[in-house]
Each structure stands twice: as structure tokens, then as C-alpha cells.
C-alpha positions in Angstrom: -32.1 211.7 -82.7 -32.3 207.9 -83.2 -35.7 207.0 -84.8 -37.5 203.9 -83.7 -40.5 202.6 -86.0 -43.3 200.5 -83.8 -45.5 199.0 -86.3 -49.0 197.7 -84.3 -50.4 199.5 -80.9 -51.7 196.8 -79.3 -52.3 195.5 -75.6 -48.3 194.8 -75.0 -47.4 198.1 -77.0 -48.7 200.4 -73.9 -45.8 199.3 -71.7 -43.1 199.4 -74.5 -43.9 203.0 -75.5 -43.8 204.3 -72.1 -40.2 202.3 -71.7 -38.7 203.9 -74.5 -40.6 207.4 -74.1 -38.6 207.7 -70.9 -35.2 206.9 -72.5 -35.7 209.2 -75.2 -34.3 212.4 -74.0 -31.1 210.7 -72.3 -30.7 207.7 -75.7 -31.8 210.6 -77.6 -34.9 208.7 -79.2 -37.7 209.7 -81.7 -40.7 207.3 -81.5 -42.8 206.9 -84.5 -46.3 204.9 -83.5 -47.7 203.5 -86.5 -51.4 201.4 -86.4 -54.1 201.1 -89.4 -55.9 203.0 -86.5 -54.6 205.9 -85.6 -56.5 206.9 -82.5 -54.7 203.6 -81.1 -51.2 205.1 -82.3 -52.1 208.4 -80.8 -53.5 207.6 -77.6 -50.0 205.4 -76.5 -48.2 208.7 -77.7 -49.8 210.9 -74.9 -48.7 214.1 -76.3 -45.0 213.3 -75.5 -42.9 215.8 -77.7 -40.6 212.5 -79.0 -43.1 210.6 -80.5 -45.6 210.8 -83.0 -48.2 209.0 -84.3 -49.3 208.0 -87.9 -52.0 206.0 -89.9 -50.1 203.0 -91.8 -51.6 200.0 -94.0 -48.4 197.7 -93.5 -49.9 195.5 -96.4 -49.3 198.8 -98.5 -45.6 198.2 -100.0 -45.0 201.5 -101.0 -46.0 203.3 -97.7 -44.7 200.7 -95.9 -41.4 200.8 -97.0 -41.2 204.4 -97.4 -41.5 204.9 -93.6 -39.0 201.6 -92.8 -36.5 203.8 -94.5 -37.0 206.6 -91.7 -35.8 203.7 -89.2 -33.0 203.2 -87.4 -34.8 200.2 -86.0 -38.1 198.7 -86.0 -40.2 196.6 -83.3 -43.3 194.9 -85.4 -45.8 194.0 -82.7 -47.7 192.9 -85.1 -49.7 189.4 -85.2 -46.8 187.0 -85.8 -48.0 186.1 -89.6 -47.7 189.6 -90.7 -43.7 190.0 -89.4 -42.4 188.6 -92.3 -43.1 191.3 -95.2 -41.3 194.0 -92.5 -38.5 191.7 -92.1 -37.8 191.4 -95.6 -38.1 194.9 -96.0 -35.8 195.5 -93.1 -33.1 193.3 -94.6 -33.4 194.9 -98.2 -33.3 198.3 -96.4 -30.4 197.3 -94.1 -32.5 198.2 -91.0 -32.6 196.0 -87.4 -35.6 194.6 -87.0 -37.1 193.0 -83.1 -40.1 191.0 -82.7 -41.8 189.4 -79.5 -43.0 186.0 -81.8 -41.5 182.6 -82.7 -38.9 182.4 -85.3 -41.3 181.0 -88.8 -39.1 179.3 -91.4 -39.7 182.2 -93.3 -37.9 184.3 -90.7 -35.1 182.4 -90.7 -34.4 182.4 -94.5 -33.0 185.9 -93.8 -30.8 184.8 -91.3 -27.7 184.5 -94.0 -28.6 188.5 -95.5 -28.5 189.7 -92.5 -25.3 188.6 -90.9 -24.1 189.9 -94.7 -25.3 193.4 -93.4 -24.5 193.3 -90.1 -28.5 193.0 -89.1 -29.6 191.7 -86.1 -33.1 190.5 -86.5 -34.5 189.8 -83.2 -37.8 187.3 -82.2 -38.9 185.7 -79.5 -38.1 188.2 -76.6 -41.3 188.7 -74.8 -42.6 186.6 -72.2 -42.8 182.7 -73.6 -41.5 183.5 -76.0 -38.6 185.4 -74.1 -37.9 186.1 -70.5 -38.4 181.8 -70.4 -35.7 181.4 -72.8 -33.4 184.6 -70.9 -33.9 183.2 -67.4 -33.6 179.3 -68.2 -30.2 179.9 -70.4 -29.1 181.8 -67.0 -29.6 178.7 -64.9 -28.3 176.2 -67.5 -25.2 178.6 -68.2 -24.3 178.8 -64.5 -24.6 174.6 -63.9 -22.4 174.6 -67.4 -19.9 177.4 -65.8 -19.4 174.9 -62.7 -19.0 172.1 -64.8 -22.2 170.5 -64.6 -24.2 168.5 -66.6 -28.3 169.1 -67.2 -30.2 165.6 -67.3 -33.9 167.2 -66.6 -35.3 170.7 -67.6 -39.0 171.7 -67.0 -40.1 174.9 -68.0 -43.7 176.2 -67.1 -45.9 179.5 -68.1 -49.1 180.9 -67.5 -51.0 184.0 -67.8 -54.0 184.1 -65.0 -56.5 186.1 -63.0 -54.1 187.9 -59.9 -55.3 186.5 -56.6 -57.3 189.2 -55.6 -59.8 189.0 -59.0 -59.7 185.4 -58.8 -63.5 184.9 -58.1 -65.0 182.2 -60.9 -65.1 178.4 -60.2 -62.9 177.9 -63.3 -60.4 180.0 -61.5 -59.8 181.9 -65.0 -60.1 184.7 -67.1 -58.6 186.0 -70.1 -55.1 187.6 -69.8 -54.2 186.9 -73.8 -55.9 186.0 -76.4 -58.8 184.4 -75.8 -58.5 182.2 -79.2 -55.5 181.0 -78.9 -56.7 179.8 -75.5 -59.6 177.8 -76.9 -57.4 176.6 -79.7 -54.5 175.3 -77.3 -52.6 172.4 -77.9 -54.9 171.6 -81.1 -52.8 170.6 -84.5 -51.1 167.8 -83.0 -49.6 165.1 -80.2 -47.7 167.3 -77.2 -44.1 165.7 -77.5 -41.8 165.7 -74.5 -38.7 163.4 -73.6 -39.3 161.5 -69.6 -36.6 160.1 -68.2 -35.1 158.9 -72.0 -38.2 158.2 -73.4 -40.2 160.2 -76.1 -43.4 160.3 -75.2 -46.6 162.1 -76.8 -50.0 163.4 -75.9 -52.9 163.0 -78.3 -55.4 166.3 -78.2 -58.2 164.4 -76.5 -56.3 162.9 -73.5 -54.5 166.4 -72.8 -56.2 167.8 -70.7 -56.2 164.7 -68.4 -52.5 164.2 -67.9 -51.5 167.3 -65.7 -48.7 168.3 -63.5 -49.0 169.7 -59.9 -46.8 172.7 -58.9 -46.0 174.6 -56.3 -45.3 178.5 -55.9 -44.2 180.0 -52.3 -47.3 182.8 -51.7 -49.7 181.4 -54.6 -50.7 178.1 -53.8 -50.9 175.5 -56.2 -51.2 175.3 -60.0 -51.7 172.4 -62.8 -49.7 172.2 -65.9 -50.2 170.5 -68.8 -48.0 170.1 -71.8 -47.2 172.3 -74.6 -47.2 171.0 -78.5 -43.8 170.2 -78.6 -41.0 170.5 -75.9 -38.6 168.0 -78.2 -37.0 171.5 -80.1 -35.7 172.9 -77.1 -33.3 170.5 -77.0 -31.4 171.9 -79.6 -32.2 175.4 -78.8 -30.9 174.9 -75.1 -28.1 172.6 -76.2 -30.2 170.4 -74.4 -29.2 167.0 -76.8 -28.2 164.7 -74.4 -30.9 165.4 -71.3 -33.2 162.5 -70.0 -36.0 164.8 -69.4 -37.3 167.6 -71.3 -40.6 169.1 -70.8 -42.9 172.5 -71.3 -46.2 173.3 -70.2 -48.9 175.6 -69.9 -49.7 176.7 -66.2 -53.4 176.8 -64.9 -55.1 176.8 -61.8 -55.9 173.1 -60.0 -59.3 172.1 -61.6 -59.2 173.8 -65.0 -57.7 171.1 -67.1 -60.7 168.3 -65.9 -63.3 171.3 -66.5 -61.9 172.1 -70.0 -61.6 168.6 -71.0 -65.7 168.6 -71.2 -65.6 171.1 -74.0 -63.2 168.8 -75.7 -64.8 165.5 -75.1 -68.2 167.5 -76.4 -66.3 168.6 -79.8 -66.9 172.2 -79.0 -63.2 173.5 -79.3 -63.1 172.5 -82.9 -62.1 175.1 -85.5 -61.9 172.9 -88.8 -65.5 173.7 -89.4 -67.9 176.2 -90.0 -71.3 175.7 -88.4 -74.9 176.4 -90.7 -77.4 179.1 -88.7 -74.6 179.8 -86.3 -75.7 184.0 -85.8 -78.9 182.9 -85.1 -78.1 180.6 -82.6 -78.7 180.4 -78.8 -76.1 179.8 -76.8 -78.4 176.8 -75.7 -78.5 175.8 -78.9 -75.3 175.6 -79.7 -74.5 173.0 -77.2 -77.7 171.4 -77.6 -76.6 170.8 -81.6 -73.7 168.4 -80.0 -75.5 166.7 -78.2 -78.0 163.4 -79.3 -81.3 164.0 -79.8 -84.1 163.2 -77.4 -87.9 164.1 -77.5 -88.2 163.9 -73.7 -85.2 164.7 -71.7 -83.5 168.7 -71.2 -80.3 170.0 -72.9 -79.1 169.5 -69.2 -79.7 166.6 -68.4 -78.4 165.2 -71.6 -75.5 166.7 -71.6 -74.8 165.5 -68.0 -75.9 161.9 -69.2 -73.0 162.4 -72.4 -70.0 164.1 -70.1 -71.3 161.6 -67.2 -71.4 164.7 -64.6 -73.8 163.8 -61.8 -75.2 167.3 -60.6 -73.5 168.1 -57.8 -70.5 168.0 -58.8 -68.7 170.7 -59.1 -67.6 170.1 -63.1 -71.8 171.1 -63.1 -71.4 174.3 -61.5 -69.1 175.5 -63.4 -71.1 175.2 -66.1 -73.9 176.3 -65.0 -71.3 179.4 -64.0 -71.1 180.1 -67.9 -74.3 180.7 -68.6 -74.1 178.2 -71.6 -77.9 177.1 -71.4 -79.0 180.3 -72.1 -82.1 180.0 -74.4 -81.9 184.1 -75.2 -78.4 184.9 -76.1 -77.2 184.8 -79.4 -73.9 183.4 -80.5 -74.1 185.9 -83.1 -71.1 185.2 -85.6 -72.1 184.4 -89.1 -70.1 180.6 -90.3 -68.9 180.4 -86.8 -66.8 177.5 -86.1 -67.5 175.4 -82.8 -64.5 177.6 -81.2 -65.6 180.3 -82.5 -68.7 180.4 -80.8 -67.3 178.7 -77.5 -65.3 182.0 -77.4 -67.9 184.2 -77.3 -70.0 182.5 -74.5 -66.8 182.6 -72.6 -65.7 186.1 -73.4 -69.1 187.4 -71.8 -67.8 185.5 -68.6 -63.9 185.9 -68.2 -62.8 189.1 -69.4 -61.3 191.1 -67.5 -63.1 194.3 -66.1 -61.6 198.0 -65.8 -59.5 197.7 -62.6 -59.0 194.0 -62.2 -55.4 192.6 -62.2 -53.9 189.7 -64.2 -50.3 187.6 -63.4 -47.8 185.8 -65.3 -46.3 182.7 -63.5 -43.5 181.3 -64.7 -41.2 177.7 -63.0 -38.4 176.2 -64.0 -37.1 172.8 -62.8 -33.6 172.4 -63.5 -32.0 168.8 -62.8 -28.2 168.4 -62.6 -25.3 166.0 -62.0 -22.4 167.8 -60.6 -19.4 165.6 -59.2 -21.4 162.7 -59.1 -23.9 164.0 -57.3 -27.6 164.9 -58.5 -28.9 168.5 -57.8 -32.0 170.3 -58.4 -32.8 174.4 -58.7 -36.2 175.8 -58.9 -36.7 179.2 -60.4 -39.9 180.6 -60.2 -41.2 184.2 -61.0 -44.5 186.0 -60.5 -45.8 189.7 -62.0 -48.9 191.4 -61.1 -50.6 194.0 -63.3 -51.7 197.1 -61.8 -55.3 196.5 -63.2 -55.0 199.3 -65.9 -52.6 199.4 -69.1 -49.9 197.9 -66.8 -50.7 194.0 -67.4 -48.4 191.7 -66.6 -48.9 190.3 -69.9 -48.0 193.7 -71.0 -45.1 194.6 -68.9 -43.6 191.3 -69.3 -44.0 191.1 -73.2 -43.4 194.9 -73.8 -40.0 195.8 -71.6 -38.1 193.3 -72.6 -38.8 194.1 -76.4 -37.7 197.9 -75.7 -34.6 196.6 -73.6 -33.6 194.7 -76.2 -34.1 197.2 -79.0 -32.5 199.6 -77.1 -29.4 197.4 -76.6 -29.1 197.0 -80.4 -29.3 200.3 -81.5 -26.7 201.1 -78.9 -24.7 198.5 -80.2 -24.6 196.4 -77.0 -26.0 193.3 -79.0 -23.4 192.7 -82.0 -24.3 189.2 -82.7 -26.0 189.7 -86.3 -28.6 187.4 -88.2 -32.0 185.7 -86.7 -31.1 185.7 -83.2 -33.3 184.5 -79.9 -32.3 185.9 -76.4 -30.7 182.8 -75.3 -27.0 184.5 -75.6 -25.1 185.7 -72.1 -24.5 188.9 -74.2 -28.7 189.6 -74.5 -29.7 187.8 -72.0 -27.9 189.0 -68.9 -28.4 192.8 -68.6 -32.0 192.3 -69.9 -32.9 189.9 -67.1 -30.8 192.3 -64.4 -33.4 195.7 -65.8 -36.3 193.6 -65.3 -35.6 193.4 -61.8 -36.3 197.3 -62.0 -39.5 196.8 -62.8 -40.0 193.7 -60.1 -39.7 190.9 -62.9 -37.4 188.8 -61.0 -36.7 184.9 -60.5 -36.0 183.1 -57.3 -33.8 180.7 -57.6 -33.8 177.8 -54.8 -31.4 174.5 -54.6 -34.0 171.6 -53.5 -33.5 167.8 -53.4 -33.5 166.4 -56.4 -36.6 164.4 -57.0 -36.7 163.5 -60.7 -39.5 163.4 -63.0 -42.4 164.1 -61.5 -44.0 160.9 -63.1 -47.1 160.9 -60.9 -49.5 162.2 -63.7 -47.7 162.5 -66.6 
């Protein structure tokens, strides 16, 4: 028996356990499940005979590495800061290693020891990061193949409320996590190349310069732009293309509505607020705004944003709750995220049964003998509004695919690898349709950069 060591039993781990659970009598597998909880560990086992499930502080060295050395291979879904330490482990121990997260620099320091030892230490092979990279590399390797040249690649993700559960004015709810979705595009300018020329987003005008797109059988969607799209250049071998550009994919109407909380300061998280378990959620927004003996929290904080009140950018306010004089925020030192985050958590997350989806596009623009061409990919998955989440299915199967592939010794290109390789990425990408995680591809006239809002 092979053994495989996944460390963390997350949301995404559901969907990878039950991939690799019904391998393991054919591959000949034994699953070890490890989680500082171990009810967590045990409930993704469900009594299977090949796997078990233990207790495991990874930020103990000693038990840490004594399990690693029962590996053949091990899949950290971990939170992406607490890879590293398992890596380092992996390479001392001479054990692969596959992670869902961005390559850190820390990562990549062990790129050299482990193409000494043979190692493959896969990231970034879940769903952005992951089946993005897998199904862009397909596109940009077939125009390459016919000998054509990329001079435009968009690339666009999001992770929403399926159709069918779709039933707030924000046209929203949580799918991931919710932090990291107040906290977007913070920490800097978005940085994208149109038509030649860098340009860059500041944080407080982001959410005002959006994209409109188009997918066949759901309508319309916004995007606006990720931190930075100017590294994919390399990644793609991308160098020489006059536009390069990557987004974040959201219903029409939710960038304008978010831009209010950042205009009002409340996405913040540099600061730590005084009294903030104590305070209302009425409170809380009232402490942004300027004082006034006479008029409401309400009606000053439609004089600040400049909402008149039937507008819709008031309802869906009013939709949140977030003048609620009785409900606490409840977080001791909360930042101004912070607490944002729990107001909207009592609003947008997802109840037993309801479904999410992962949308993904890709705008390829090419010149092949002298003419210009254009391909759209696009992809949707649905979650079966229980453990399956798309979120899950398209973060956990392509993790055990690939893990699978190196322990079989199908993936023999060794060091700190991405899926961006014909070798990794073209069997994955063909399994996934298995499991209805495919891309349609569709030549359209080519149109350019879609300059009208960007």
C-alpha cells in the first residue's frame, strides 16, 4: 500500500478524500487524515477500511515529522502560511509534497533540493490557483502548436451563489472565505498591461472600473481586476503580449454596492477599533460617520455616500441589517473588517442545502497568418448544496489528480512546479470532465480590449 498524508480537513478536503478513497483499492492507497481536530479527520474518513484518522499539532516538529516519514506523499491543505515547515520537512525527508496555494518565496527556495532528490513539490493546482493556469496553458499551447502568436489574454474567476439560491440584492453569498473577500484587492495598485500600456488601479477607485462579461445560460457578470496580472507574463511566457489582464468575477451591481464600504473606511484591517465587543452593529457604522446632534445614522450616512433613498445602493443596505441598534459586533480589538465581516456573515452564508458555482472565462487574442483571432473559454460548476461545493470539487479533485499522477510517476518533472506543463496539465483537465468540470471553447471575432470601463 501506497500511504498518502493529508494534513488539514477543511471545506475543499471533503471532495479530495472521497477522490482518493475510491482509488484506493485499484492504486492500492492508505489515507492517513490528520487535523488538530480530530472529529474533523474522522468524519471525512467515514469508516472506510483505507483510511484513518489521527490528532496532529503540525507546529509540533517531532510529531510532525515523525508521521511525514510514514509518507509516500503528502497534500497540506493547510492555510497557505503554514505550507512551508511541511515542505521543508518533505525535502529533508525526501518525500513529494502538493499544495492548492501560491508559490511564497519561501517555497521556492527548495526548488534546487528538490530537483537534487528527485521531488516534485507541487502548488497552485486548485481552482485559481489551478484549473486557470491548466486550462489557459491548453489554449495558449494549441495557438503556439499552429504557429500563432498571443497579443491579448484575459483570465477571469469567481466563486458565487448558484442561480437557484441567488435571492439577495447584492446577488452574493459566501462560497470562500469570507475575509479574504472583505480584504480583496487591499495592499496595493491592481497592475495589468492594455493594449502596451501598464496601467494600475489604486484600492479606492477599484471597485469603480469594472468589466462586463458574458456566459451562455448565466447571464451577465462584472469583473474587476486582481492585485497584479503583470507576473503572468512570465509565468505564461506571456513577454511580449499587448494585453494582459486578471480579474475577479461578480454579479452586475456588486462592485458599485461594495465601493460604499470602501469609500466609508469600513474594509480597513490596519486597525484595531476601542469598545468594538460592545458595539452595535449601528454603532459601528455610525463611528464612521460625522457627528450630528439632529440628523439619523441613516440619513447621514446617505448625505456622506450621496445615496438618495430610493435607490437601490439603499436597499441593499438596508438588506444587511447594518442599522441594527441590538446586535452586537461582538469581537474584542476588532478591526473595521473585522466587524464588517460579521454583519455580513449573519446575511450571506450559505444555508444547509443551498448551492454555490465557480465561473471561470478566458479571452484569448491571437494573430495567426496575419490575421487576428479570438477564443473564449468559459467553464461553470454547480455544487450539490451539501459537501459537494464547487469550491470544493474544483479545489479538491484536481489536488488528488495530481497527487495521484506523481506517486504513479506520471509527473517526472522535479522541483517547485505549477500545473502549467502539457505533461500535468492535460490528463488532469481531460478527468475533470468526469466530474463535469469542463471548458467551452468558442472562436469569436476578435474585438480587442474591451476598453469601455477599464
Amino acid at each position: 500500500m501506497r500511504h498518502i498524508l493529508i494534513i488539514g480537513a477543511g471545506k475543499s478536503t471533503g471532495v479530495l478524500v472521497d477522490y482518493l478513497l475510491n482509488k484506493s483499492t485499484e492504486e492500492e492507497l492508505r489515507l492517513t487524515i490528520a487535523d488538530k481536530d480530530i472529529s474533523h479527520a474522522t468524519r471525512l474518513c467515514n469508516n472506510h477500511p483505507n483510511a484513518t484518522a489521527i490528532e496532529l499539532d503540525v507546529f509540533d516538529q517531532k510529531e510532525r515529522t515523525d508521521r511525514l516519514k510514514q509518507a509516500d506523499i503528502v497534500i497540506s491543505m493547510l492555510p497557505a502560511r503554514f505550507h512551508i515547515e511541511v515542505a521543508r520537512d518533505c525535502v529533508e525527508l525526501g518525500i513529494h509534497m502538493v499544495t492548492a496555494s501560491y508559490v511564497s518565496p519561501e517555497m521556492q527556495e527548495l526548488d534546487s533540493e528538490a530537483k537534487k532528490k528527485n521531488l516534485v513539490l507541487m502548488n497552485e493546482i486548485g481552482v485559481d490557483p489551478g484549473v486557470d493556469h491548466m486550462s489557459a496553458m491548453r489554449v495558449i499551447d494549441k495557438i503556439r502548436d499552429k504557429g500563432g502568436k498571443v497579443i491579448l489574454f484575459e483570465s477571469f474567476t469567481g466563486g458565487l451563489v448558484a442561480p437557484e439560491n441567488d435571492d439577495n440584492l447584492w446577488n452574493y453569498k459566501f462560497t470562500w472565505n469570507p475575509r479574504n473577500v472583505v480584504t480583496a484587492g487591499q495592499g496595493g495598485a491592481a497592475k495589468f498591461i492594455q493594449e502596451g500600456k501598464f496601467k494600475y488601479i489604486p484600492y479606492h477607485r477599484l471597485f469603480r472600473r469594472t468589466e462586463f462579461l458574458d456566459v451562455e445560460g448565466y447571464g451577465r457578470f462584472e469583473a474587476l481586476a486582481n492585485r497584479n496580472s503583470l507576473k503572468y507574463m512570465e509565468v505564461y511566457g506571456l513577454e511580449n503580449v499587448l494585453t494582459l489582464y486578471r480579474g475577479t468575477m461578480r454579479r452586475v451591481g456588486f462592485s458599485r454596492a461594495w465601493n460604499m464600504f470602501v469609500q466609508l473606511g469600513i474594509t480597513d484591517d490596519t486597525y484595531q477599533m476601542e469598545d468594538s465587543k460592545d458595539m452595535s452593529y449601528r454603532d459601528f457604522i455610525n463611528s464612521f460617520l460625522p457627528y450630528s446632534p439632529t440628523d439619523s445614522v441613516e440619513l447621514k450616512m446617505r448625505l456622506e455616500l450621496k445615496i438618495d433613498q430610493d435607490d437601490i445602493m439603499w436597499s441593499k443596505l438596508l438588506e444587511l441589517d447594518i442599522f441594527n441598534d441590538e446586535k452586537k459586533i461582538g469581537l474584542e480589538n476588532a478591526t473595521p473588517a473585522q466587524a464588517l465581516q460579521k454583519i455580513l456573515e449573519d446575511k450571506w452564508t450559505l444555508q444547509p442545502g443551498e448551492k454555490d458555482m465557480i465561473v471561470m472565462y478566458h479571452k484569448f487574442g491571437y494573430e495567426l497568418d496575419g490575421e487576428k483571432n479570438q477564443i473564449d473559454s468559459t467553464m461553470v460548476c454547480l455544487g450539490d448544496g451539501n459537501e459537494q461545493t464547487a469550491m470544493a470539487k474544483t479545489v479538491g479533485l484536481p489536488v488528488g489528480m495530481a497527487a495521484l499522477r506523481i506517486l504513479n510517476g506520471q509527473i517526472k518533472t522535479y522541483g517547485v512546479q505549477i500545473p502549467i506543463l502539457k505533461e500535468i496539465y492535460e490528463p488532469i483537465l481531460k478527468e475533470l470532465e468526469a466530474y463535469d468540470i469542463r471548458f467551452r471553447e468558442i472562436e469569436t471575432p476578435y474585438l480587442g480590449y474591451n476598453a469601455l470601463h477599464l
